[in-house]
C-alpha positions in Angstrom: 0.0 0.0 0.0 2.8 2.4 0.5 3.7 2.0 -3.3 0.3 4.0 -3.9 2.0 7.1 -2.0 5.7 6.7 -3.4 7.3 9.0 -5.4 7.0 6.8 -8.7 3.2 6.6 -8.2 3.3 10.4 -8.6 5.7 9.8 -11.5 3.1 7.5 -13.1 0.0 10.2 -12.5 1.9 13.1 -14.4 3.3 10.9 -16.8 -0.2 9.8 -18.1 -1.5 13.6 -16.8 0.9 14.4 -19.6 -0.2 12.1 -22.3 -3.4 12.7 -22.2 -3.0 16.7 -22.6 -0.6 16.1 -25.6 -3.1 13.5 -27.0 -6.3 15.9 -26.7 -3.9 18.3 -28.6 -3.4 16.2 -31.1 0.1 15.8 -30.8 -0.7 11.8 -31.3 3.6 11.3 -31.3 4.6 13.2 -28.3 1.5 11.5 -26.5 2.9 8.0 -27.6 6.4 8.0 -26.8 5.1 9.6 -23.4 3.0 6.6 -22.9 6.2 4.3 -23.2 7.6 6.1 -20.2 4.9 5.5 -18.2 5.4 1.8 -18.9 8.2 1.9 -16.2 6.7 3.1 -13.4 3.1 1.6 -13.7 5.1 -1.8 -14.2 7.1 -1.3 -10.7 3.4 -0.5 -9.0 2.0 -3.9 -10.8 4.7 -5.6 -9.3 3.9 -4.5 -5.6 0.6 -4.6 -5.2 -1.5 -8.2 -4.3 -3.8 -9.1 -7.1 -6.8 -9.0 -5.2 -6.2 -5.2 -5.0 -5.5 -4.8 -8.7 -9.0 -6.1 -9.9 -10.9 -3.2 -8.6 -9.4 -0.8 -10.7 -9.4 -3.3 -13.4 -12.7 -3.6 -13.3 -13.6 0.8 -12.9 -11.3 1.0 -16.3 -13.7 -2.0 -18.2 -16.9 -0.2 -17.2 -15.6 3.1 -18.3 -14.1 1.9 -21.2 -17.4 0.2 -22.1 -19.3 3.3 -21.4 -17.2 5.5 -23.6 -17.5 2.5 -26.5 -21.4 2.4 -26.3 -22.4 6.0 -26.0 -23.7 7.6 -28.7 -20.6 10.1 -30.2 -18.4 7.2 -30.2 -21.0 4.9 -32.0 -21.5 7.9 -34.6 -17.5 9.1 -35.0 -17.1 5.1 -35.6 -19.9 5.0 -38.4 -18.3 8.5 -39.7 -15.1 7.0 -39.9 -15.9 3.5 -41.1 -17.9 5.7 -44.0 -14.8 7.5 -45.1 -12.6 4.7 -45.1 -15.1 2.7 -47.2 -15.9 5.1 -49.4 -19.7 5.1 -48.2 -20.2 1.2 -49.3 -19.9 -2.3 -47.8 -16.5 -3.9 -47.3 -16.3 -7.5 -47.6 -16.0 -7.6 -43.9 -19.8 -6.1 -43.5 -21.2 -8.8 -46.5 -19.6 -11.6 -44.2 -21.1 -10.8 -41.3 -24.6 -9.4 -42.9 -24.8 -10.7 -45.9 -22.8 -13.5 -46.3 -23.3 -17.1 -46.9 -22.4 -18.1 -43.1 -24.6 -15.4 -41.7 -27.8 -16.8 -43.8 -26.7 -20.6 -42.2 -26.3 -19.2 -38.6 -29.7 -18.2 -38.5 -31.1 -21.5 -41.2 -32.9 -23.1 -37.7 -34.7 -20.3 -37.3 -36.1 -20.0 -40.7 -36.6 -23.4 -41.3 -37.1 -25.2 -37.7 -36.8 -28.6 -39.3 -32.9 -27.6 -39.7 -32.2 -27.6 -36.1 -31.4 -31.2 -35.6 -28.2 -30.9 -37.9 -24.8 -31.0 -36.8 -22.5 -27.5 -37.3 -20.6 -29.5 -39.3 -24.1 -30.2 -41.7 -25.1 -26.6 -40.9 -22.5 -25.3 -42.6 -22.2 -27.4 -45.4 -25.9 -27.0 -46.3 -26.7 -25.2 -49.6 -27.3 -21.7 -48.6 -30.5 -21.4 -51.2 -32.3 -23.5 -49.1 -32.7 -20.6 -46.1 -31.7 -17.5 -48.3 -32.3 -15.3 -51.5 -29.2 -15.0 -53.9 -29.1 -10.8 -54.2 -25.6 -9.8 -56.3 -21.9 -10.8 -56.4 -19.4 -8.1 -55.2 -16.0 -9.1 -56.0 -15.7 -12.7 -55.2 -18.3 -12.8 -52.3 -22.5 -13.4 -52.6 -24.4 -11.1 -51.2 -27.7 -12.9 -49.6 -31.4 -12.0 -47.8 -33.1 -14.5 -45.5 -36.0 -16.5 -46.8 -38.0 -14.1 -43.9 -37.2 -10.9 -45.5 -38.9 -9.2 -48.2 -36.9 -8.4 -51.7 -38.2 -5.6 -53.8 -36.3 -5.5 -57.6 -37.0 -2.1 -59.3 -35.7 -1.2 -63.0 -36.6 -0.5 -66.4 -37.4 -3.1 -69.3 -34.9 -5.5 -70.3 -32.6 -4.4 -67.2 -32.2 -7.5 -66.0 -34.6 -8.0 -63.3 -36.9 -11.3 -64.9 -32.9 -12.5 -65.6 -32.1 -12.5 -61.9 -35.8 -13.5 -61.0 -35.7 -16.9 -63.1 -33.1 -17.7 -61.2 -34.6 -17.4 -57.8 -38.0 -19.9 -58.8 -35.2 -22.3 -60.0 -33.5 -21.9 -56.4 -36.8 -22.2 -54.0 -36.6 -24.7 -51.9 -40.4 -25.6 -51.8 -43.5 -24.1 -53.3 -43.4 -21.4 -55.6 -46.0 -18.7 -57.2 -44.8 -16.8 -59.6 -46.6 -14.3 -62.5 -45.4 -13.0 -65.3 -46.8 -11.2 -68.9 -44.7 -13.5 -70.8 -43.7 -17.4 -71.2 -40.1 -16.9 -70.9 -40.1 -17.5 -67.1 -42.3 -20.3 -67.8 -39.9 -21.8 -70.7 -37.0 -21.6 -68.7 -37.7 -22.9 -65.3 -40.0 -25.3 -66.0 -37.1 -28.3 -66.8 -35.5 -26.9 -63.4 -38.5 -26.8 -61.4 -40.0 -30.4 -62.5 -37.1 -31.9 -60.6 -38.5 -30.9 -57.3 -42.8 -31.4 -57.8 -45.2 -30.6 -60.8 -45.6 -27.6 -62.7 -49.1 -26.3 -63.2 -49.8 -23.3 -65.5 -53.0 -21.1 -65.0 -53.3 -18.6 -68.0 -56.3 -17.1 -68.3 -55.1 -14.4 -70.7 -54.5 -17.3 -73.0 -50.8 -16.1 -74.0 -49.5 -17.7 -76.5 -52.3 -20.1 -76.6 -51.6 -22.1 -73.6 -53.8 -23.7 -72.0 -54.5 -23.7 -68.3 -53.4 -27.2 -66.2 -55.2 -25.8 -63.3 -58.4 -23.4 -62.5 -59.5 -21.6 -60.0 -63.3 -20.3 -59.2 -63.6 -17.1 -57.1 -66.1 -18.4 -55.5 -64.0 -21.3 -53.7 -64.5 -20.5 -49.8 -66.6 -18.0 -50.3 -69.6 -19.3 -47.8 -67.1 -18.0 -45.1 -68.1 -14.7 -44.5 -64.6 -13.4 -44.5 -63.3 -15.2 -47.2 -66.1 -13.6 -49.1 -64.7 -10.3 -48.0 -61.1 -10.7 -48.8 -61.9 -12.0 -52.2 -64.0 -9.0 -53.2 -61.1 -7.4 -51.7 -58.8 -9.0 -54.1 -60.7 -8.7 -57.5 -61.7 -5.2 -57.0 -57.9 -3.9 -56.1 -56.8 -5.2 -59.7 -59.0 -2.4 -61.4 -58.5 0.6 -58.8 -56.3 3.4 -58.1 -54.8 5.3 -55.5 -57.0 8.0 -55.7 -58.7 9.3 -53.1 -62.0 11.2 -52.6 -64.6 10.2 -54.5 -63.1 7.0 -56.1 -62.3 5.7 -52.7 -66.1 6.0 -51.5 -67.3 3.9 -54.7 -64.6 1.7 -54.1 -65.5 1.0 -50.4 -69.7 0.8 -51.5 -68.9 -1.8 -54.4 -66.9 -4.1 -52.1 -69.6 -4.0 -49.6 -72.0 -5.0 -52.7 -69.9 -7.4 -53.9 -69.2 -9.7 -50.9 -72.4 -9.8 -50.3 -73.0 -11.2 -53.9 -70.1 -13.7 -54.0 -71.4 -15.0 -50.6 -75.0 -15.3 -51.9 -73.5 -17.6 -55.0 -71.6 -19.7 -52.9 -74.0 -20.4 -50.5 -76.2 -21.2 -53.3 -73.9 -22.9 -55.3 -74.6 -20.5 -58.1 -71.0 -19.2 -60.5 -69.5 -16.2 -61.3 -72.0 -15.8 -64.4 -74.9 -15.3 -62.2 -73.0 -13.0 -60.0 -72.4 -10.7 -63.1 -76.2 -11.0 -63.8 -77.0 -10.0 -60.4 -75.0 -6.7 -60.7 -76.1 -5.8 -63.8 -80.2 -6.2 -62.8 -80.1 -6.3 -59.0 -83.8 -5.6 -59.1 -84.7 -8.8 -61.1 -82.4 -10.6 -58.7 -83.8 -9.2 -55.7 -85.4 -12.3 -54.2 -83.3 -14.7 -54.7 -79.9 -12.4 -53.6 -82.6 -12.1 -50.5 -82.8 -16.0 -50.1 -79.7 -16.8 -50.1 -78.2 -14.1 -48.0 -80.9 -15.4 -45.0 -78.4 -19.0 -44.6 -75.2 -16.5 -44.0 -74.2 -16.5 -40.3 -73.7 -12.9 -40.9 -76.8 -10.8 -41.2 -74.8 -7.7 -42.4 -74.5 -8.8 -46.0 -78.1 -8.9 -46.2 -78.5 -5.1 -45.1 -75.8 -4.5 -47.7 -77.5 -6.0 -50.3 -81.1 -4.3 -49.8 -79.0 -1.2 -49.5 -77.3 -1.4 -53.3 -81.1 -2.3 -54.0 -83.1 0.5 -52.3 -80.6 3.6 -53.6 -81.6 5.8 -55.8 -81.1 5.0 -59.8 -77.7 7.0 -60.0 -76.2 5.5 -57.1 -76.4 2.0 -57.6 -75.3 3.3 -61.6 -72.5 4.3 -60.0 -71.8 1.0 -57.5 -72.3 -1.3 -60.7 -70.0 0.5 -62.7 -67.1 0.1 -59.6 -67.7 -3.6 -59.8 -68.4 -4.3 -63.6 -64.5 -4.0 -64.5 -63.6 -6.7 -61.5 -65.9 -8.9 -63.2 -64.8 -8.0 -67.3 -62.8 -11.1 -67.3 -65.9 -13.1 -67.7 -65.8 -12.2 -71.4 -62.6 -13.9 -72.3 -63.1 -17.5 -73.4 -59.7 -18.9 -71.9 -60.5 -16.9 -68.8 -63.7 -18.5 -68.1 -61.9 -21.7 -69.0 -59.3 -21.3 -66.0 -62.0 -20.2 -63.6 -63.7 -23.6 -64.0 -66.6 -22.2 -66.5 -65.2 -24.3 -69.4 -65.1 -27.6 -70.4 -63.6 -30.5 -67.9 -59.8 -31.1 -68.1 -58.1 -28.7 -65.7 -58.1 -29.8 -62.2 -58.9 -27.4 -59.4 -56.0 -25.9 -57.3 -55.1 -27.7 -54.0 -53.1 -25.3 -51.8 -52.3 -28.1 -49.5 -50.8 -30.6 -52.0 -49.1 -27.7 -53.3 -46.9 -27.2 -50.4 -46.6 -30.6 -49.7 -45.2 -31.9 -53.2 -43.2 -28.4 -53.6 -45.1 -28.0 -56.8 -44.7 -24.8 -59.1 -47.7 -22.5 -60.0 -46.9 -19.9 -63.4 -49.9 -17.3 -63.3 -49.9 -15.7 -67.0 -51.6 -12.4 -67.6 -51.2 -9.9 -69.7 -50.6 -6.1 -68.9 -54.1 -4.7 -71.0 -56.1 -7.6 -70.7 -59.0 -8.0 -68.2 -58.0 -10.9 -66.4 -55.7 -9.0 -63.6 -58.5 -9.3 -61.2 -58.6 -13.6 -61.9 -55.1 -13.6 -60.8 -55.0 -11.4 -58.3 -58.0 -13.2 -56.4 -55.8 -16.5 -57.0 -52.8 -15.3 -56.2 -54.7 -13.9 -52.6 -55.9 -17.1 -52.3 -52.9 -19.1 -52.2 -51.4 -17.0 -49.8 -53.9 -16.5 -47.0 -54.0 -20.7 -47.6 -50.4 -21.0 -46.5 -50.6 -18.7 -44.1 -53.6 -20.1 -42.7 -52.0 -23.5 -43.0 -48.9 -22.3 -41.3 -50.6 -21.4 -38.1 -51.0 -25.2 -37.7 -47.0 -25.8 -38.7 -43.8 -26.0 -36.0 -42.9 -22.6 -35.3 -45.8 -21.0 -37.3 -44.3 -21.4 -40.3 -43.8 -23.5 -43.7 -40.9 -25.7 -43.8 -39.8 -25.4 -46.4 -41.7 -22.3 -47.3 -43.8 -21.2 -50.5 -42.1 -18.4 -52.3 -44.1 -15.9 -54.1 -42.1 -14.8 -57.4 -44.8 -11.1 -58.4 -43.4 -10.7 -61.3 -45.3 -6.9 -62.8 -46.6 -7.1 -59.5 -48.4 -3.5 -59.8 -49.7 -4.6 -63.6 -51.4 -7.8 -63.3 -50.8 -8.8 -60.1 -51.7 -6.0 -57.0 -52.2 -7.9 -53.9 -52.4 -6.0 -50.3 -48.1 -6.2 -50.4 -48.7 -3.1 -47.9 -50.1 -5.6 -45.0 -48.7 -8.8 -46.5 -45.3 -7.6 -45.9 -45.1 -7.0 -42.4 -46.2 -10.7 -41.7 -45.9 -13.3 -44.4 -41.8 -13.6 -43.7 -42.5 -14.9 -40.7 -44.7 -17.3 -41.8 -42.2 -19.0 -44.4 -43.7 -17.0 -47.2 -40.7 -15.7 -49.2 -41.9 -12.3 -51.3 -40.3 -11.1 -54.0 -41.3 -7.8 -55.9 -40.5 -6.7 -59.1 -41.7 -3.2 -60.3 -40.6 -1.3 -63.0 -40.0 1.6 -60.7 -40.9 3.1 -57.4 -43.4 5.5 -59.7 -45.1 2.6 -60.8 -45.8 1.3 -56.6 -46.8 4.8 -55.7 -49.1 5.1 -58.7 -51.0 1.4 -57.5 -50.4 1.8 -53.9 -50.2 5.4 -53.4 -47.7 7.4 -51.0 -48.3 5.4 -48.2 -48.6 1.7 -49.5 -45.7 2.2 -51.6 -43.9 4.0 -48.5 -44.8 1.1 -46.2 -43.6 -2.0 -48.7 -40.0 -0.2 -48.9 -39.7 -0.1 -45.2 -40.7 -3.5 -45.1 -38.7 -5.1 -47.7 -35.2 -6.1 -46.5 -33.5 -5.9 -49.3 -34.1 -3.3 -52.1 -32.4 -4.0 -55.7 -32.0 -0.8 -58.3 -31.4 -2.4 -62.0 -30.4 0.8 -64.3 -32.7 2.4 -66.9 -35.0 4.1 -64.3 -35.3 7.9 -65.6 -37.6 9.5 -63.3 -36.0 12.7 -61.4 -37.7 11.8 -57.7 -37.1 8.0 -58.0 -33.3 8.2 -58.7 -33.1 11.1 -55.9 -34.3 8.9 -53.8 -32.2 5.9 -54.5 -29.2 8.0 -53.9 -30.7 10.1 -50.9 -30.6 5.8 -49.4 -27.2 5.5 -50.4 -26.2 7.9 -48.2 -22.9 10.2 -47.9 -19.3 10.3 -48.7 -16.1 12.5 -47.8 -14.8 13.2 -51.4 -11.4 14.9 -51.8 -11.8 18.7 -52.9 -8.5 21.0 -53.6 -8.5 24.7 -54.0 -6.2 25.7 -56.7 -5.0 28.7 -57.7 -5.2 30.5 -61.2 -2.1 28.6 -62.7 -3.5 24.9 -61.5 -1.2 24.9 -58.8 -2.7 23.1 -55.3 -3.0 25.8 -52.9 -5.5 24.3 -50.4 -6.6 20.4 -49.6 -10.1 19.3 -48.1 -12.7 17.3 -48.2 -16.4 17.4 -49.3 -19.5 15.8 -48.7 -21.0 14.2 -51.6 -23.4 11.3 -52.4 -22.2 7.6 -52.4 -23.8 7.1 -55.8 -25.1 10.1 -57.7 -28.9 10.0 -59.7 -27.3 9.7 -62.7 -24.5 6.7 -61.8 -27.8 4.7 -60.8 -29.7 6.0 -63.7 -26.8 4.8 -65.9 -25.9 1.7 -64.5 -25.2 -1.2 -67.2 -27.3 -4.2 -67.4 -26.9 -7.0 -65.0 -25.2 -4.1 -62.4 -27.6 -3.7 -59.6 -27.5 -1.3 -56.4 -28.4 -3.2 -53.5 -29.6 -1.7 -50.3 -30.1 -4.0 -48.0 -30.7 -3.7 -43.8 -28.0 -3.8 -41.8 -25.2 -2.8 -43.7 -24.1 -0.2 -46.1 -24.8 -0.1 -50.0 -23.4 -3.1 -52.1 -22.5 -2.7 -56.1 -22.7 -5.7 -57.8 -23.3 -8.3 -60.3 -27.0 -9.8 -60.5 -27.0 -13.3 -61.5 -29.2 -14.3 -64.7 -30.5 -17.3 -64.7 -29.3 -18.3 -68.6 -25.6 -17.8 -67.4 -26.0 -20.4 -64.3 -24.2 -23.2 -64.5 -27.1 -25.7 -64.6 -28.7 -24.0 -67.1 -25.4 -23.5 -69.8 -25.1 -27.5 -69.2 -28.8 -28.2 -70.5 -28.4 -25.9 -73.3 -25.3 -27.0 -74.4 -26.9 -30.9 -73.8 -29.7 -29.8 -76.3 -26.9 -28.7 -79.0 -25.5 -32.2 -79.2 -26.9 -35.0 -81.6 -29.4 -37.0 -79.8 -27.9 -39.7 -77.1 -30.8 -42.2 -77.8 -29.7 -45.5 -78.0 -25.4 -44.7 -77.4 -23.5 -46.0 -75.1 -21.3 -44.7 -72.4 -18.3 -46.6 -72.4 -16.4 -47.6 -69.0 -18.6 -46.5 -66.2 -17.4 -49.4 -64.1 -13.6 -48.1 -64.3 -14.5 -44.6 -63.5 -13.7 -44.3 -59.2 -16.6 -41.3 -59.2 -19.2 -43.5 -60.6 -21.9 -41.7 -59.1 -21.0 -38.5 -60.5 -20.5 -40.0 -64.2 -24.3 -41.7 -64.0 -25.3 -37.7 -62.5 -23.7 -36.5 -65.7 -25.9 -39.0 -68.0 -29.0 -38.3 -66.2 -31.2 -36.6 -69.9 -30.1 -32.8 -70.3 -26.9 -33.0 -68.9 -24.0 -33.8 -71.4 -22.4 -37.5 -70.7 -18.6 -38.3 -70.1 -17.9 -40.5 -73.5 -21.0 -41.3 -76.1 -20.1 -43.4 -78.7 -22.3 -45.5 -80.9 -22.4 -49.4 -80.1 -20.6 -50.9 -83.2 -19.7 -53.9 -81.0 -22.2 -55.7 -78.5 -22.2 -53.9 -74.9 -19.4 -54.5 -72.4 -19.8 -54.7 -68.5 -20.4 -51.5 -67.1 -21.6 -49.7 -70.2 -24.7 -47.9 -69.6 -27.4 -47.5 -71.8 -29.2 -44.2 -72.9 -33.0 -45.1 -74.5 -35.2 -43.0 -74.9 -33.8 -40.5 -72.2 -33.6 -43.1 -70.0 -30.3 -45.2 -68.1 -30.7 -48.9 -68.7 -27.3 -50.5 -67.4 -26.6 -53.3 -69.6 -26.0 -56.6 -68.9 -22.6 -58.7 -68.3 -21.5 -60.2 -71.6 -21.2 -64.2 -71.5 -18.2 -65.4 -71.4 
C-alpha cells in the first residue's frame, strides 16, 4: 500500500496527466512515446501490489471503457469514420457478417425449424438457397437475404430484373407462385422446377395459346363470410387506383356490394355468371340475392344487399360501374376456362398438396387484358391458404416455405403487399417484388402503401434504366454520404489548399446509368453493395442443359467404361437426360460390362456379356 503514495506513483499520474493533454492536442507522437515512459513506473506499482487489490481498478477502467465504447458520439465518430474509409459502401468484412453465406446458415434453424437437428458440421455445409435469396456478387463474395425478409427488384425493361428473377424460382426450396406477362419465365424454369414437384400453369389471358393445367373459381371459400370479403377485396384492387375522394367512397360501397353477392352464389352454389347477372339487374335478382343471404351467419350482408337495391337509380349506376370491370374477365373464353366455366380437363388448385409436393404454380396475364383481377383473387388465395396453413405448422411457419415470385406485380398482379409484408416472412412465405420503378408502386399503392412496402422489404435492388427525377433522388438520398477529396487551386493549376467534401455515395445519374446486369443493393443492416446480379441463362445448370440440347441425340449410345471410373456416381449424375455424358459413342460392337445405356432418355445398365 505504501507503493500508492511513493514518489513513482506520482511519477506515473503526471506521466499519463501528460499524455493525455498532448493527446487531446493532437500531438498523437509526443503523447505515444510519453505513454512508453509510463510503462516503467506503472510496471514497478503492478509488481507490488496483491492481485486482489489490482482487480478493482481493473474492473472501474472496463466499465468506463465500455461506457465510452457504447455512448452515442463514439458509435456515430465510428460509423463517420468506417464511411470515409469505405468510401460510403460495404466492405467485404460487412457482406460476411450481414450478408454472407455463413450469416444466412447461422440463422437457417430459425427460418426453417426442421434444420435444427443438424450438426454444425451439416449446418455449414448445407446449400445456402435452401434458407436464403441469392441478391448480387461483389467481387468474389455473394451477397444474400433471409428467406424471412422481403426483396423488392426495381428497374426499367430488359434491365435484368426477370434474368435475376428466373433464377430465384429455379432456387426455391419448396413451393413457388410466380406471375409474369410472358412465357419466358415459364420456358425456362419449367425443366428446373419439375425436378422438385409438378408444374401447373393457370393462363387465363391465354398467352401464346396455352392452355391452363389448373383453375381456380372465385367463389371457392366464399360461404365463409370473411373469405367472401377478402376475395372481393382482391378482385376489385386489380382495377382501382390510389386515388382518393370520391373514387375511394365507390370503391369502399362496391366491395360492400360485392361480398355480399359472392357469398350469396356460394352459398347457393350458383358461378360467377350469375353474380355478373345479379350486378347488372339487382332488381330482377332481388329475391333470390334475399334467399340466399338469409343462410349466412352474418346478417350484415343482407343489409348490404337491400341497400345497393333501395338507392336511388344513380347511385347503384354508380356502385355497378365500380364492380363491372372486377368482373370483365368473364368475357374472355380462356379466362372463363381457367376459372372452371369451361369444359372439364383442368383440375382445381389444391393449396395443401401444393406445399406438400413443392409443386410450381406460373400465373400468365397480360398487362391490358382484363383478367388481372382472376389472378389477383388466385394469387390472394394461395397466400392467406399458406398462411392459414402455417398457423398449424412447427414454429408458425412452412418448412420449407412457399415463395411468391410477383413478377409486374403493380400490372397484373396487386395484392395488399402493404399488409402482407409486415407478416408473411415470418410465416415461411418468401416475397419477391418486381416493379418497374418506385413510380409505378406509388401510382398502385399510393404514398403510403408504396412508402410502407420499402420499409418493409429487406433488401431493395435498383437495376439501371430508371429515368424519373424523384425516383433516382431517392435511391441515392438511401445510399447515403461520402467525404470526397476537394483542392483549391489557384489560377495557374497549382494546389493551394486540400479538403474534403461531402457528396453522395452514388449520384442519380451513376444509378440511372448503370449497365445491365449491375444492380445497387440496399439492403438492412449494412451499407450499399455494387454488384453483379446473377441471370438465370448464365447459371451453371442451365449452360449445361443448353449446351446438352446442341448435341446430336444420345438415344440409344452407349457410355463406355462407367465401371472403371472411381466417381461413378458423378458419371451416372452427368448422363442423367439434359446433362451432357462423359464418352457417347455408338455401339458398333455388342455392350461391355459396365456400359450404360441411354434409350429414350432413359439409363438402362446393360448386362454382363457371356463369357
Amino acid at each position: 500500500m505504501d507503493m500508492l503514495w511513493s514518489p513513482t506513483a506520482v511519477l506515473l499520474i503526471g506521466l499519463v496527466a501528460a499524455a493525455a493533454l498532448a493527446w487531446t492536442r493532437r500531438a498523437r507522437g509526443i503523447a505515444l512515446v510519453i505513454g512508453l515512459f509510463a510503462l516503467l513506473p506503472a510496471l514497478t506499482i503492478l509488481r507490488a501490489l496483491p492481485w486482489p487489490l489490482l482487480l478493482v481498478p481493473a474492473l472501474g477502467l472496463l466499465i468506463f471503457l465500455r461506457y465510452r465504447w457504447t455512448r452515442s458520439a463514439s458509435v456515430v465518430s465510428r460509423w463517420g469514420a468506417r464511411s470515409r474509409r469505405k468510401s460510403g459502401v460495404a466492405s467485404s468484412v460487412d457482406i460476411v457478417r450481414f450478408g454472407g453465406s455463413a450469416a444466412m446458415l447461422r440463422r437457417a434453424p430459425t427460418v426453417r425449424p426442421s434444420l435444427e437437428t443438424l450438426s454444425r458440421w451439416e449446418l455449414m455445409t448445407l446449400p445456402v438457397p435452401e434458407v436464403a435469396v441469392r441478391l448480387c456478387r461483389s467481387g468474389g463474395q455473394w451477397v444474400w437475404a433471409s428467406n424471412e425478409d422481403v426483396v423488392v427488384s426495381v428497374g426499367g425493361p430488359r434491365s435484368g430484373k426477370s434474368g435475376w428473377l428466373a433464377g430465384q424460382i429455379i432456387d426455391a426450396p419448396g413451393a413457388v407462385l410466380a406471375t409474369s406477362t410472358r412465357l419466358d419465365l415459364l420456358e425456362l424454369c419449367t425443366p428446373y422446377r419439375e425436378r422438385k414437384g409438378p408444374v401447373l400453369v393457370f393462363n387465363p389471358a391465354g398467352l401464346g395459346e396455352l392452355a391452363s393445367t389448373v383453375t381456380f373459381d372465385p367463389l371457392t371459400g366464399c360461404q365463409d363470410p370473411v373469405s367472401a370479403a377478402e376475395r372481393a377485396a382482391d378482385l376489385l384492387s386489380a382495377v382501382s387506383s390510389s386515388g382518393g375522394g370520391d373514387r375511394e367512397y365507390w370503391e369502399l360501397q362496391g366491395r360492400r356490394v360485392l361480398e355480399a353477392l359472392l357469398h350469396a352464389a356460394a352459398l347457393g352454389h350458383r358461378s360467377m355468371r350469375e353474380v355478373m347477372d345479379w350486378t347488372a339487374d339487382p332488381e330482377t335478382a332481388r329475391k333470390e340475392v334475399t334467399a340466399l343471404l338469409r343462410r349466412s351467419p352474418e346478417p350484415g350482408f343482407g343489409v348490404s344487399f337491400e341497400q345497393f337495391v333501395t338507392t336511388n337509380d344513380r347511385t347503384r349506376t354508380s356502385i355497378t360501374s365500380t364492380i363491372m370491370p372486377a368482373l370483365g374477365w368473364l368475357t374472355s373464353a380462356p379466362a372463363r376456362a381457367a376459372a372452371a366455366l369451361g369444359p372439364e380437363g383442368a383440375r382445381p388448385l389444391d393449396v395443401g398438396d401444393l406445399l406438400a409436393v413443392r409443386g410450381t404454380v406460373f400465373l400468365l396475364g397480360g398487362e391490358e387484358s382484363p383478367t388481372a383481377p382472376l389472378v389477383c383473387a388466385l394469387t390472394g388465395f394461395i397466400a392467406r391458404e399458406a398462411r392459414r396453413i402455417a398457423a398449424t405448422r412447427s414454429g408458425g411457419r412452412l418448412d420449407p416455405g412457399l415463395r411468391l415470385a410477383l413478377d409486374e406485380a403493380a400490372l397484373i398482379c396487386p395484392v395488399p403487399l402493404e399488409s402482407w409484408t409486415a407478416d408473411m416472412g415470418g410465416r415461411g412465405v418468401t416475397i419477391l417484388v418486381v416493379v418497374q420503378s418506385r413510380a409505378q408502386l406509388l401510382a398502385r399503392y399510393g404514398a403510403h402503401g408504396a412508402a410502407t412496402i420499402l420499409n418493409n422489404a429487406g433488401a431493395v435492388m435498383v437495376f439501371g434504366g430508371t429515368r424519373d427525377r424523384d425516383d433516382l433522388q431517392f435511391w441515392s438520398t438511401l445510399t447515403g454520404e461520402r467525404d470526397e477529396p476537394a483542392d483549391t487551386l489557384d489560377p495557374r493549376g497549382n494546389t493551394v489548399a486540400r479538403g474534403t467534401r461531402k457528396t453522395s455515395v452514388l449520384s442519380p445519374a451513376q444509378i440511372a446509368n448503370l449497365p445491365a446486369g449491375k444492380v445497387l443493393v440496399i439492403r438492412r443492416g449494412m451499407p450499399p453493395v455494387v454488384g453483379w446480379a446473377q441471370m438465370a441463362w448464365r447459371r451453371r445448370d442451365v449452360r449445361w442443359t443448353r449446351l446438352a440440347r446442341r448435341r446430336p441425340s444420345t438415344a440409344g449410345l452407349v457410355v463406355r467404361g462407367v465401371d472403371k471410373v472411381p466417381a461413378a456416381r458423378w458419371v451416372l449424375r452427368r448422363c442423367v437426360p439434359g446433362w451432357p455424358g462423359p464418352q457417347f459413342t455408338r455401339p458398333a460392337s455388342p455392350a461391355l460390362p459396365g456400359d450404360v445405356l441411354v434409350v429414350d432418355g432413359e439409363i438402362v445398365p446393360t448386362p454382363a456379356r457371356e463369357e
